[in-house]
Structure formats: structure tokens, C-alpha cells
C-alpha positions in Angstrom: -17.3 -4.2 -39.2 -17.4 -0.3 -38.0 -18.4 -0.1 -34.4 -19.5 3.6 -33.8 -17.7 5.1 -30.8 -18.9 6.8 -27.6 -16.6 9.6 -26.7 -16.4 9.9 -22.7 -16.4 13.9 -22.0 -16.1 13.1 -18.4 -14.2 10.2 -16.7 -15.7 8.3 -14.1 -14.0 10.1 -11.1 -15.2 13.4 -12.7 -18.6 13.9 -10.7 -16.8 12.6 -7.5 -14.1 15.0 -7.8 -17.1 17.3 -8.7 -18.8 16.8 -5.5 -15.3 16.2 -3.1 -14.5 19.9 -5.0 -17.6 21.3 -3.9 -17.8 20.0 -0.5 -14.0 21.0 0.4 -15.0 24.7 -0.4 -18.0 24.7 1.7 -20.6 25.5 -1.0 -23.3 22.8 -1.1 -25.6 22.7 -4.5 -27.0 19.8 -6.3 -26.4 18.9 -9.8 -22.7 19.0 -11.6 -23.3 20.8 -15.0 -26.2 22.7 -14.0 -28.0 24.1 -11.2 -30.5 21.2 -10.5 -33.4 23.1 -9.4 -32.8 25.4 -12.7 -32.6 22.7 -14.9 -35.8 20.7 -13.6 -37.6 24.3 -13.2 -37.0 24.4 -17.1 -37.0 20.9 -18.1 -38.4 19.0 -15.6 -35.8 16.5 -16.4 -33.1 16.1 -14.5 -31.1 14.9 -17.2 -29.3 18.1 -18.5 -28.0 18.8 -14.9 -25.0 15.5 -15.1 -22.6 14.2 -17.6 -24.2 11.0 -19.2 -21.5 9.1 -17.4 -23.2 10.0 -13.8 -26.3 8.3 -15.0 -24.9 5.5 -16.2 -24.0 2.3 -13.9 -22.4 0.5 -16.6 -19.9 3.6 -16.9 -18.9 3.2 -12.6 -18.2 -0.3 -12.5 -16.2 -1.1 -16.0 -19.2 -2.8 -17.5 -19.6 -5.2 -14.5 -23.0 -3.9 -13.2 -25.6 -3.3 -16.4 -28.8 -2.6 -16.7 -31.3 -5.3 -16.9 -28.7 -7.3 -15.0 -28.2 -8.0 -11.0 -26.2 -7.1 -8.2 -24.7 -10.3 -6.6 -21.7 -12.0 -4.4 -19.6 -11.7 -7.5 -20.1 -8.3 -8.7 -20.8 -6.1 -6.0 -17.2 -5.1 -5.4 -17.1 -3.0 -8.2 -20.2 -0.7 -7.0 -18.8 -1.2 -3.1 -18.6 1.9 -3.2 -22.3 3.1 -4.4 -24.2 1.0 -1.3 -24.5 1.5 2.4 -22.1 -1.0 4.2 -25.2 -2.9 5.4 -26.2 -3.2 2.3 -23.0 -4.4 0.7 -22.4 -7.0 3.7 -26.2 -8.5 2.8 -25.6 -8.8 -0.8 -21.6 -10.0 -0.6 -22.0 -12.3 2.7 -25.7 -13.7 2.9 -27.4 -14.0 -0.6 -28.9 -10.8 -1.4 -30.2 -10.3 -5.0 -30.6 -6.9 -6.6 -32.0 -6.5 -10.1 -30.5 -3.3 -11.6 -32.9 -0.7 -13.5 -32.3 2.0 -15.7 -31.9 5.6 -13.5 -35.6 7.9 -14.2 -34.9 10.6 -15.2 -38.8 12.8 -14.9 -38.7 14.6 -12.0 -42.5 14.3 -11.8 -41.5 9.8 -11.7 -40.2 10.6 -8.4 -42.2 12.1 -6.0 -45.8 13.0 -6.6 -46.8 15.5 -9.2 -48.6 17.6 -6.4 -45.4 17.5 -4.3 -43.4 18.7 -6.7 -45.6 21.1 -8.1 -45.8 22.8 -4.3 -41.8 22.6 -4.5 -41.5 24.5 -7.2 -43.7 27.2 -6.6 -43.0 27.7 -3.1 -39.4 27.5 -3.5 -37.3 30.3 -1.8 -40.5 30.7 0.7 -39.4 28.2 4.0 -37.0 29.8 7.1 -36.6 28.7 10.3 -38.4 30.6 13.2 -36.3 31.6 16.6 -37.1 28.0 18.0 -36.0 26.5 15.2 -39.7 25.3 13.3 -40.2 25.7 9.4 -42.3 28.3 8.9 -43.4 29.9 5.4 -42.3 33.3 4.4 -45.5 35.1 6.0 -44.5 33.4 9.8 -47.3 30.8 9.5 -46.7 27.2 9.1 -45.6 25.8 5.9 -47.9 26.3 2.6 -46.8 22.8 1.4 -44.0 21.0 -0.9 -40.3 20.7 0.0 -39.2 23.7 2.2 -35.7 23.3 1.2 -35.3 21.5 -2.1 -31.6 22.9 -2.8 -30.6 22.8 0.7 -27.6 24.8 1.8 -26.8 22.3 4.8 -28.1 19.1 6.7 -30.5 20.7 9.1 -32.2 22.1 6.2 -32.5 18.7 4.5 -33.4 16.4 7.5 -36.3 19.2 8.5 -38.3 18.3 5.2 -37.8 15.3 6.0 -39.6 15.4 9.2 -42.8 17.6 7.9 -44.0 15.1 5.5 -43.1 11.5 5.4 -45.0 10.2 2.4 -46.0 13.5 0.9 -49.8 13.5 0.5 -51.5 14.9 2.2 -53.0 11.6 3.7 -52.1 8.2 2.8 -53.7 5.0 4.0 -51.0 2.3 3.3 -51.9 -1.6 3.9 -48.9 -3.4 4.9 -46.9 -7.2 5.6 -44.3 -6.8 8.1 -42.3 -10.3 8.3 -40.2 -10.9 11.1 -36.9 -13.8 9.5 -33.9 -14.1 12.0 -30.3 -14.9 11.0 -31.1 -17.7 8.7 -34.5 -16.5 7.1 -36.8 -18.2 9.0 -39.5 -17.0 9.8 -40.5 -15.8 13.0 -43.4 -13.4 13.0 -46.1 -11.5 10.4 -48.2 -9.0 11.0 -50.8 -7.2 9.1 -51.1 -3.4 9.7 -52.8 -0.8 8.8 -50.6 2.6 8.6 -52.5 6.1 7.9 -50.8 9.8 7.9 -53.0 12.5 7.6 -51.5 15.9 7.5 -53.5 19.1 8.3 -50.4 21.8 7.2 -48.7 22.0 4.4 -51.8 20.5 2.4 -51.8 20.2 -1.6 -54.7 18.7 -2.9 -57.2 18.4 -0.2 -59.5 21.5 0.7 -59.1 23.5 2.6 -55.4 24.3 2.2 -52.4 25.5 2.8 -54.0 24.7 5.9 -57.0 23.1 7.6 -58.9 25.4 10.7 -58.4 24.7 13.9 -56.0 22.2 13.0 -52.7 24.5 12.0 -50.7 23.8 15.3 -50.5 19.8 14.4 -48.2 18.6 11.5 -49.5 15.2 11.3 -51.7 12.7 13.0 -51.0 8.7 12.4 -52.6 5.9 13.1 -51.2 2.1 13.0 -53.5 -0.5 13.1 -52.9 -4.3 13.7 -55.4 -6.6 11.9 -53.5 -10.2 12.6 -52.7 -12.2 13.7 -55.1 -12.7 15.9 -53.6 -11.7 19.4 -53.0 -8.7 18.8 -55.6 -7.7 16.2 -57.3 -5.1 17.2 -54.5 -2.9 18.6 -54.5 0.6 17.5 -51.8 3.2 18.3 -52.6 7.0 17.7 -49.6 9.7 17.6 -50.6 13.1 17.7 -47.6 14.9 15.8 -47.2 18.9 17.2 -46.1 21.3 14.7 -43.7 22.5 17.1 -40.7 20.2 16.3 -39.5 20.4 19.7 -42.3 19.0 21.8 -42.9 15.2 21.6 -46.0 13.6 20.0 -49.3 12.7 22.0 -49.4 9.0 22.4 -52.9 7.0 22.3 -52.7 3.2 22.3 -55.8 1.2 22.2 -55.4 -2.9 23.4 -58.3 -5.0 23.1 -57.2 -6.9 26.5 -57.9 -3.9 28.1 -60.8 -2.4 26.4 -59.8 1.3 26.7 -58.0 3.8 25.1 -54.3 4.5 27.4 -51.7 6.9 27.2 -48.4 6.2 26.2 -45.1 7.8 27.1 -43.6 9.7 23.6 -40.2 9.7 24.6 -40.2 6.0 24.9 -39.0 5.8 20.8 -36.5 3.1 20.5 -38.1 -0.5 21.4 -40.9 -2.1 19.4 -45.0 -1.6 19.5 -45.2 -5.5 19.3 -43.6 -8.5 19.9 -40.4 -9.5 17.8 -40.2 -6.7 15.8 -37.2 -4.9 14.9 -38.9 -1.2 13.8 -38.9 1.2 16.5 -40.5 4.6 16.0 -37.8 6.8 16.1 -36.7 4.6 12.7 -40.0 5.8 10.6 -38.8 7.4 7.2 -35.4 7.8 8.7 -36.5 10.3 10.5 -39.4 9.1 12.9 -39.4 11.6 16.0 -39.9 15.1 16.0 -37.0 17.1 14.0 -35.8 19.6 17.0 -35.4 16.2 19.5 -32.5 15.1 17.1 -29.4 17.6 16.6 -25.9 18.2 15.9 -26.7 18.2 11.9 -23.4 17.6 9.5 -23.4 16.8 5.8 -20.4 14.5 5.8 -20.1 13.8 2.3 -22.3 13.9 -1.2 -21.9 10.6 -3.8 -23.1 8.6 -6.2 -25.8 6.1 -5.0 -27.7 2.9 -5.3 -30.8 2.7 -3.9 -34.4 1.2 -4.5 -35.8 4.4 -6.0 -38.1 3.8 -9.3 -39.3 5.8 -12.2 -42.7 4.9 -14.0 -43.3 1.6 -12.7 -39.4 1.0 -11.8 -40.2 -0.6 -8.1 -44.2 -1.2 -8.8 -45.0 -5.2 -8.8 -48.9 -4.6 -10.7 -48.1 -8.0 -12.4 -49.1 -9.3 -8.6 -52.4 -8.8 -7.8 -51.3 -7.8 -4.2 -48.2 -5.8 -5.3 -45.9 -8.2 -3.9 -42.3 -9.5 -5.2 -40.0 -12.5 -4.3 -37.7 -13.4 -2.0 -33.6 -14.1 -1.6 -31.0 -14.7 0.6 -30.1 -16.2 3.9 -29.9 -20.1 4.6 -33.6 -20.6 3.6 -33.6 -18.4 0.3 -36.2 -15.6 1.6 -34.7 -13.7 3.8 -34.9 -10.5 2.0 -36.8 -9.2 -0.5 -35.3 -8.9 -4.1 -36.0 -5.3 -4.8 -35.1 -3.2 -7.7 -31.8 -0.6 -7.5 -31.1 2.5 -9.5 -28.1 5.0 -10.0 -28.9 8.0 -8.1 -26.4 10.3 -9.3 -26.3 12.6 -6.7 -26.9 11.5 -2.9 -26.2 13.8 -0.2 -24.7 11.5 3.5 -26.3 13.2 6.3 -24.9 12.6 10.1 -27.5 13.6 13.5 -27.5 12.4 16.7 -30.3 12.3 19.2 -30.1 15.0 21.5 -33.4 15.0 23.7 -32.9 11.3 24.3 -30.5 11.2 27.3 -31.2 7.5 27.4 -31.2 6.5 23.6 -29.5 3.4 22.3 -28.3 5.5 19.4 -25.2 7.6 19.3 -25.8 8.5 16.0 -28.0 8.3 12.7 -26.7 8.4 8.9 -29.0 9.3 6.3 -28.3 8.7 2.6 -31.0 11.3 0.8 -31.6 11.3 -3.1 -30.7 15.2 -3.6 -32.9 15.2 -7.0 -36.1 15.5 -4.1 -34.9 15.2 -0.8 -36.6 12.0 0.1 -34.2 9.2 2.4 -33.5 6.8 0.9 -31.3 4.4 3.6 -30.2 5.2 7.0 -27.6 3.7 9.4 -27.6 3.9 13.0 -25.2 2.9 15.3 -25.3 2.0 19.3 -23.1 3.9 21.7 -20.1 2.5 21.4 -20.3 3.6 18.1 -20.7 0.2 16.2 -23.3 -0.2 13.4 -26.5 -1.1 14.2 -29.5 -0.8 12.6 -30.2 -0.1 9.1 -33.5 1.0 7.3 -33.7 0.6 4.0 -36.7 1.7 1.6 -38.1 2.0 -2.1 -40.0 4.3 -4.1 -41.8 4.0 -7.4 -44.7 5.9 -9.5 -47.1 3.3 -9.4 -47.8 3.8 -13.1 -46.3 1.6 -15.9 -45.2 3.1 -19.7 -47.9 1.0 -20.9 -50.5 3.3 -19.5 -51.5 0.9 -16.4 -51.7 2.7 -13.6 -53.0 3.2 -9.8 -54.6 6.4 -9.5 -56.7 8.5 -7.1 -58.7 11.9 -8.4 -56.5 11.7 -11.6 -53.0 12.1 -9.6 -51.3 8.5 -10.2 -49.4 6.9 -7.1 -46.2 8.0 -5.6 -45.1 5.9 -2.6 -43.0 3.7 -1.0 -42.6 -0.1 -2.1 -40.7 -1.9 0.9 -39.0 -1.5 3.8 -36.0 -3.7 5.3 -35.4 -2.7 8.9 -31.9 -5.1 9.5 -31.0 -5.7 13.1 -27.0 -6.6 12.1 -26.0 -7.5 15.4 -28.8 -9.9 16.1 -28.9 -10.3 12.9 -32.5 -10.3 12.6 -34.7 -8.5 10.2 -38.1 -6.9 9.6 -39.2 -6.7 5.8 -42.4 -4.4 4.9 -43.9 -4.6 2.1 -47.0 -2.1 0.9 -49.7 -4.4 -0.4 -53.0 -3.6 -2.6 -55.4 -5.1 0.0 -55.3 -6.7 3.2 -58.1 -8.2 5.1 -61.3 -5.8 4.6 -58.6 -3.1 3.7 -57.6 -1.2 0.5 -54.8 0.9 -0.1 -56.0 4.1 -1.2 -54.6 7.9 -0.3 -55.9 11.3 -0.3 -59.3 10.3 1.4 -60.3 13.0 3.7 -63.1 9.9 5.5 -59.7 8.7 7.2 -59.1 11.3 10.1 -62.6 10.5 11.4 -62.2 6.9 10.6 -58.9 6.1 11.8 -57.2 9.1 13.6 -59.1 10.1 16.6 -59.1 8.7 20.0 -63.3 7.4 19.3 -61.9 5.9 15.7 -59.2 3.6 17.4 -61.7 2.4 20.1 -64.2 1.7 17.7 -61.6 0.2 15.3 -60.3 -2.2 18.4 -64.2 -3.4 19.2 
């Protein structure tokens, strides 16, 4: 019987000779046939910017890595290539799971539709100020959306990074953070609430671009622990400047002590609570202020798999609490099994922190999806240069193609799934999942009651009580 046949156009080595090409001659854009920006301007697909064979991951590892399938022990060789090396060691050596989706394409699946909206209109707007800030066009602070969507070098891309972490203009995320050491066991859980409420670079929320009296702050965030029950209670404020350079103010609340105390800033690399392996400084890849960190390289751009979903791709609504299983390690739930894509264009980002004469880092790398910017997995490493620490996170539209959806004022969800932060040389791990509800909590985002409820010094006394 005839069997109709697919005629390859491009091999696949083209797009990485593409980007090796590009890179050599010092001329960084995203997209291979077209410019990206252009093409999603006109489109709003991303599609007609690669060869089909750079969106498919059937077409990089010979058929060996499908669609609908996994990434295991026996197959992730062939895509050893496409992962961080943290990744790949987790998956190869200790029982990782993956389950393989198809690559979304809809620009407005991958970020939210205000964000990119903001992006598109304000592009060509954002420079840098003599002390190195982003301001807008005008000299004020930026008007909102990614500054720099077809960056021309790493400092450009790390510094949208920095302005707006989950890109809302305030989000109110519940979360699960489970300690598991070497084995899987498990060691620690805490429930948290996390809030980020920016008052520059607003999109939704009036009064914008900005909100009075409140345009020299980029962000204020609030965490909140709610169990167990020695440290419920505990609240930690960060006042975020919008002068990069200057570290955040620092408010912790601890019921033992029944007052509100001030916290050193600088203090970003150990853990808020017992066992934990987050620090601040690890937060979205890119937790302390933007001018602190230095030294910016783009050290290569690649093909890339990574826990970043389309419609519904990375959103578990057939749990009633959003939550997914467990693999790996001796005790079979050491990390979660998440959802991969091919991102066919991810640009690898190098920094090191340069305010932070006493930092356990000598370096960070950042693997960013160049279709919006947003990290996707980092690396750091310790002094001597050896790798460290990785964070690893997904992203979804929390919206499914049969219509179900979580939505607020009409916008559906854009955010973040999980989070593993993996501790390879204790080999211990912290995995964070977003959840629907915890405790007397509900996820929820855009909610302008959650500065005076949550992100003042009187909210995190009250919230302590």
C-alpha cells in the first residue's frame, strides 16, 4: 500500500547550524525563517517563523522521543542534548519520568494575553538609564509588557526578567513545597502563601502604567507560611526598589516573637525555613535585584526541552487541587512527573553575582524560551565552579481546548505549574507545586484587596496573630 511521503526541507542540524551561524557573527535575533517578533506581530503564531522540523521532537531524536510518549532511562540519550545536565542526570540515573506534549504554538498560550498585548505595543519603547534601570521611552519607569522581547544581548534579556516575575500585575499563588532527600523520603512540607503585587509596569489594574505615589517600587511580595504548625504564622515582606541596584526592604514577622523585625537583604543565599533548599536569590531564576548580578554573556542559543505548556499543556484541572503524581528516587516520588515540550528556540544565558562579595555562587545559567523571554531552568554552580543547584519550572494557560478554564475578569490563567529546586551535591530536593486552595486560601490573581491584605508591614502582623 502507498505510504504518502514527507519531504524534509531542512535536516535536523539545520536550525542548529542556523543558530551556531548567527551567534558566530555576533547578530542575535530569534526565529530562523522569519523574524519572530514579525511573524507573531502578524500571526500571532509562532509557527511560520521555523522549519516544521524545529517543532517537531520526533524529527531530533530519530523517532525515539514522540509525542504522547515519555522521556525515560532508555531514551533520553537521544534528546541529551535538548535538557539541562541536571535534568538529564535525574531522568538517566534516578528515575525521572517526563511525559512529552506537542510544542504550542499561540503566542497568546504562553504568557498572558495582557502581557503580550503590552509587548507588542510597547515594543521598541524600553532603554536603559545611566545607572543601568529600564526605563520607558519618556525616562519614566516602564509602561508595562516585555521591555526587550527581541533582545540584542543577555543583559537585555535577564532585565525583563527581573521587572516582572509572574507577569500580572498581582498574583496570589497557594503553594506545597515538599522537602525529599537523596532517596525521596520525605522530610519536610510546608504550605505558603506567595503574593507579588507590582505597582509599575501595570496592565490591567487601574490606575496604570503606573500607580501614585507608588512609581519608585517595582514590586512588593509577601510569603506566608500556614503549616505546619510551628512555623505557621510566619510572614516575610520584601519591599522590591525600582532601582535595580539597591537591595530590597526586608520585613519578617515570627509569631515567637510577636513583632514585626527587620531583616538583612543581602543575606540571599540560605533558606527562610528549616530544610529547605530555595533560597531567594533562586526565585524565577532571577530572585535579587538585576544591577546586584553582572558580567551578562549569551553563551549559546538551542533547541530546548522544558515544562512549558500551551492550552492546558502543564494544567492538572482533572485534580481538584491541580496536583500531579510522583516518580523517581528509591521510594518512587521523588520528583514530580511533569509535562516537556520542544522549545525551538532557547537562548543560554551566563551572570555572576557581583554585589555579593560573600555568595556561594560563582555563577548562574539561565535557559530562557526566546518565543517570550520567560526562564525556563537555571544552573548555578559553587565557587569552585562545580554544579550546584538547579531550578527548574513550568508554565501552562490554565485553560483546556474543551473550553474549561480558570479565569479572572474574563483574562484566563497564565502561570507557573511547579517548581523543582535540586540540591545535586546533597542531593536533596524541594518540589513546589501551585495548588487551587490551601487551608482558608484560594488562588486567585489580579485582586487589587491583596496589597492591603497581605503586603504591608500592619497586613503581616495581623496575618501572624
Amino acid at each position: 500500500m502507498y505510504k504518502p511521503v514527507h519531504l524534509i526541507k531542512f535536516d535536523k542540524t539545520f536550525t542548529r547550524r542556523h543558530f551556531l551561524k548567527t551567534m558566530s557573527s555576533g547578530i542575535v535575533t530569534s526565529g530562523v525563517l522569519a523574524p519572530l517578533w514579525n511573524v507573531i506581530a502578524a500571526t500571532g503564531d509562532i509557527s511560520r517563523a521555523y522549519p516544521d522540523e524545529a517543532l517537531s521532537i520526533e524529527h531530533y531524536t530519530n523517532g525515539k522521543v514522540r509525542v504522547g510518549g515519555v522521556l525515560d532511562a532508555s531514551n533520553v540519550d537521544s534528546a541529551k542534548d535538548l535538557v539541562d545536565p541536571i535534568t538529564y542526570h535525574q531522568i538517566k540515573n534516578d528515575g525521572r519520568i517526563v511525559d512529552i506534549i506537542a510544542t504550542p504554538t499561540k503566542i497568546m498560550h504562553l504568557n498572558p494575553a495582557s502581557y503580550i498585548e503590552a509587548t507588542l505595543r510597547n515594543k521598541g519603547r524600553a532603554r536603559f538609564d545611566k545607572n543601568g534601570n529600564v526605563v520607558s521611552d519618556d525616562g519614566g519607569p516602564w509602561i508595562g509588557g516585555h521591555p526587550f522581547p527581541d533582545a540584542k544581548d543577555a543583559r537585555e534579556m535577564m532585565a525583563g526578567v527581573a521587572l516582572s516575575w509572574g507577569r500580572h500585575d498581582i498574583a496570589f499563588y497557594c503553594i506545597v513545597e515538599r522537602i525529599r532527600d537523596s532517596e525521596g523520603k520525605l522530610l519536610f512540607r510546608y504550605n505558603q502563601i506567595f503574593t507579588e503585587v507590582h505597582p509599575t509596569g501595570r496592565l490591567v489594574l487601574d490606575p496604570k502604567p503606573y500607580w501614585p505615589g507608588h512609581e519608585g517600587k517595582v514590586r512588593y511580595n509577601t510569603t506566608l507560611l500556614t503549616s505546619p504548625g510551628d512555623v505557621a504564622g510566619s510572614a516575610f515582606l520584601a519591599i522590591w526598589h525600582y532601582d535595580q541596584s539597591r537591595f530590597p526592604d526586608f520585613h519578617g514577622y515570627l509569631p515567637a516573637f510577636k513583632r514585626v523585625r527587620r531583616f538583612s537583604a543581602n543575606q540571599r543565599f540560605e533558606p527562610l525555613w528549616p530544610g529547605s533548599v530555595f533560597f531567594a536569590s533562586d526565585a524565577w531564576t532571577m530572585g535579587d535585584p538585576f544591577l546586584t548580578w553582572g558580567n551578562f554573556k549569551l553563551i549559546g542559543k538551542t533547541p530546548f526541552l522544558a515544562g512549558v505548556g500551551g492550552q492546558g499543556g502543564g494544567w492538572h484541572s482533572d485534580h481538584p487541587n491541580w496536583e500531579t503524581t510522583f516518580v523517581g528516587g528509591k521510594t518512587g516520588d521523588k520528583y514530580l512527573r511533569t509535562r516537556f515540550s520542544l522549545v525551538p528556540e532557547a537562548y543560554v544565558v551566563e551572570m555572576e553575582p557581583v554585589k555579593y562579595p560573600m555568595a556561594p555562587y560563582k555563577k548562574r545559567r539561565v535557559w530562557l524560551d526566546a518565543r517570550t523571554m520567560s526562564p525556563m531552568v537555571s544552573v548555578a554552580y559553587d565557587r569552585a565552579g562545580k554544579e550546584w543547584k538547579q531550578f527548574e519550572g513550568g508554565t501552562t494557560l490554565y485553560e483546556q481546548p474543551s473550553g474549561e478554564k480558570f479565569a479572572v475578569g474574563g483574562e484566563s490563567y497564565w502561570s507557573w505549574t511547579y517548581v523543582h529546586i535540586h540540591d545535586v551535591q546533597k542531593d536533596r530536593i524541594s518540589v513546589i507545586t501551585q495548588v487551587k486552595q490551601l487551608d482558608n486560601y484560594k488562588c486567585t490573581f489580579n485582586d487589587p484587596s491583596i496589597y492591603e491584605g497581605y503586603c504591608t508591614l500592619q497586613a503581616i502582623q495581623r496575618l501572624g496573630i
